[in-house]
C-alpha positions in Angstrom: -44.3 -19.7 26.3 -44.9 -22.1 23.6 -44.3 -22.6 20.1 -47.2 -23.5 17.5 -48.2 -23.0 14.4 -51.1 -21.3 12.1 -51.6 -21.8 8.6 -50.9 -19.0 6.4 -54.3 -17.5 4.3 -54.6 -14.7 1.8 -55.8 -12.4 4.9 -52.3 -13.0 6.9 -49.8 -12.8 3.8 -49.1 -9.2 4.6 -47.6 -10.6 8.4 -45.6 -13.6 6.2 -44.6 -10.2 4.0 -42.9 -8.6 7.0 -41.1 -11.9 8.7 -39.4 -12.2 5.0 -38.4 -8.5 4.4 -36.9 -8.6 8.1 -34.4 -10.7 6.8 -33.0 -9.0 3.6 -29.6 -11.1 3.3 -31.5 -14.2 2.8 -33.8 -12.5 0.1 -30.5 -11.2 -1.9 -29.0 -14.5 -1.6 -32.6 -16.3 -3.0 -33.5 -14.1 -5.6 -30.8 -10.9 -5.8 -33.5 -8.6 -3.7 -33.4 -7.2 -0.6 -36.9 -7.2 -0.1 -39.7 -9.4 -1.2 -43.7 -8.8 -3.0 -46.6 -9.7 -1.7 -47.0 -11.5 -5.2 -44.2 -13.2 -5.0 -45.3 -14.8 -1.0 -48.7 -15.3 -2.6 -47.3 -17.9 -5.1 -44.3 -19.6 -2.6 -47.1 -19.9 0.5 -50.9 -20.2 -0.9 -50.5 -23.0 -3.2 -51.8 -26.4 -3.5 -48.1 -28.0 -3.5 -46.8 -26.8 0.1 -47.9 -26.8 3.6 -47.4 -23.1 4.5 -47.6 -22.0 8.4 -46.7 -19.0 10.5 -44.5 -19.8 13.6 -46.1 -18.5 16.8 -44.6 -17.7 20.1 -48.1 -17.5 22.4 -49.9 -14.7 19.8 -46.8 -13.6 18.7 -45.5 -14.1 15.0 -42.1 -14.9 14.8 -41.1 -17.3 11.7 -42.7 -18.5 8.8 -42.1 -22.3 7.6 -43.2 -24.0 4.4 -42.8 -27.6 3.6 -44.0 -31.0 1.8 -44.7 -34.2 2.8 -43.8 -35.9 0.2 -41.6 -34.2 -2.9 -42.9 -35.8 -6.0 -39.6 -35.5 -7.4 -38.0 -38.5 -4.8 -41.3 -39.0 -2.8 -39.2 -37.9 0.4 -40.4 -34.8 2.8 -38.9 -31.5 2.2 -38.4 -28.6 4.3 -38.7 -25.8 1.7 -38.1 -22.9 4.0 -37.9 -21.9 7.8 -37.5 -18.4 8.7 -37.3 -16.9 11.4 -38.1 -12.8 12.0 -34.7 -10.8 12.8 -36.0 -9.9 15.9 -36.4 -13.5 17.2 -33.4 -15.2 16.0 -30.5 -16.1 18.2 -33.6 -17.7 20.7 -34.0 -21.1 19.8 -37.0 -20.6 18.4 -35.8 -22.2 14.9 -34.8 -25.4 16.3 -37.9 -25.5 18.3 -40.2 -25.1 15.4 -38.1 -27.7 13.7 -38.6 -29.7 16.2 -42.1 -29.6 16.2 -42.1 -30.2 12.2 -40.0 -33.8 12.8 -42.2 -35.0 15.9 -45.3 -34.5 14.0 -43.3 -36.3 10.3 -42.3 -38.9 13.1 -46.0 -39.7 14.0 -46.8 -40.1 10.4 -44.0 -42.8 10.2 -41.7 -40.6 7.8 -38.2 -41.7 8.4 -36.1 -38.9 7.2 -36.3 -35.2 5.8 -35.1 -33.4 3.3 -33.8 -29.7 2.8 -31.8 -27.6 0.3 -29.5 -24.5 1.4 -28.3 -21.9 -0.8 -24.4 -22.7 -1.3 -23.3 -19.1 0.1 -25.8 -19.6 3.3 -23.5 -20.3 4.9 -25.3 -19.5 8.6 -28.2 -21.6 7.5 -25.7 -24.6 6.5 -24.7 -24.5 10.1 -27.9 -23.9 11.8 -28.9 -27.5 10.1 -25.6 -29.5 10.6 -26.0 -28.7 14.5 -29.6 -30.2 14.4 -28.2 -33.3 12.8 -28.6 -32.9 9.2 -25.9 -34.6 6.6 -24.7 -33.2 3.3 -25.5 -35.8 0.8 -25.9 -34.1 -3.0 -24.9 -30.9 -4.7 -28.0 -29.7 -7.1 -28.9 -26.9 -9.4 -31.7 -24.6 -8.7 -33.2 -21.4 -9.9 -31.7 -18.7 -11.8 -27.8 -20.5 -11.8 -27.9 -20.9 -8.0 -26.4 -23.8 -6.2 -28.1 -25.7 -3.8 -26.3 -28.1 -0.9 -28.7 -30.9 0.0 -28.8 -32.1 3.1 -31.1 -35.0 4.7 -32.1 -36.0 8.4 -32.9 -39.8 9.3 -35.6 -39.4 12.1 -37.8 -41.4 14.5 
């Protein structure tokens, strides 16, 4: 079994849909609802801004991920989201798709990435401090959230 990815289009947002409504205490702690909109995918995952893929195990879906290459805010890499469906997680299958995200950010001669975690994520926090990321800044984000940002030196 291997792990690749797909892009996400208009036609497939329904799948994207169902990986984010299978985890509901990550969409109260984003944006105070259990459950997310097709509109609401439609404007975080087909835009010109981010690269937006589907995580596939074989022809299975399993995650979605969604991510820059360079944040024109600090011209650094950023790892908006990674998310794996309820059903997958406690597999590996996040850290492997990471993995594949740094190796191919490694072949482009990027030298570090960059993610923010919700300050009550606590699960997420820990997930990324086991693959090696370091707290470095504290940040506002939407709607009076607070955001822990963390960074990864790679290559």
């Amino acid at each position: 079994m291997s792990i690749h990815f797909e892009e996400i289009r208009k036609e497939t947002l329904y799948i994207a849909l169902e990986i984010v409504n299978s985890n509901p205490e990550y969409n109260v702690l984003e944006n105070d609802l259990a459950a997310r909109e097709l509109a609401d995918l439609e404007k975080e995952f087909l835009n010109p801004k981010t690269i937006s893929v589907f995580i596939k195990l074989d022809d299975t879906y399993i995650g979605v991920m969604d991510y820059v290459l360079e944040n024109p805010n600090d011209h650094f890499p950023w790892l908006g989201l990674l998310m794996i469906h309820a059903d997958y997680q406690g597999y590996g299958f996040g850290a492997q798709a990471y993995a594949h995200i740094e190796n191919e950010m490694d072949k482009r001669g990027l030298d570090r990435v960059r993610i923010g975690v919700i300050k009550e994520n606590t699960k997420a926090r820990h997930f990324w401090e086991l693959l090696g990321f370091k707290y470095y800044n504290t940040a506002d984000w939407e709607n009076g959230r607070v955001i822990f940002c963390y960074e990864k030196f790679i290559g």
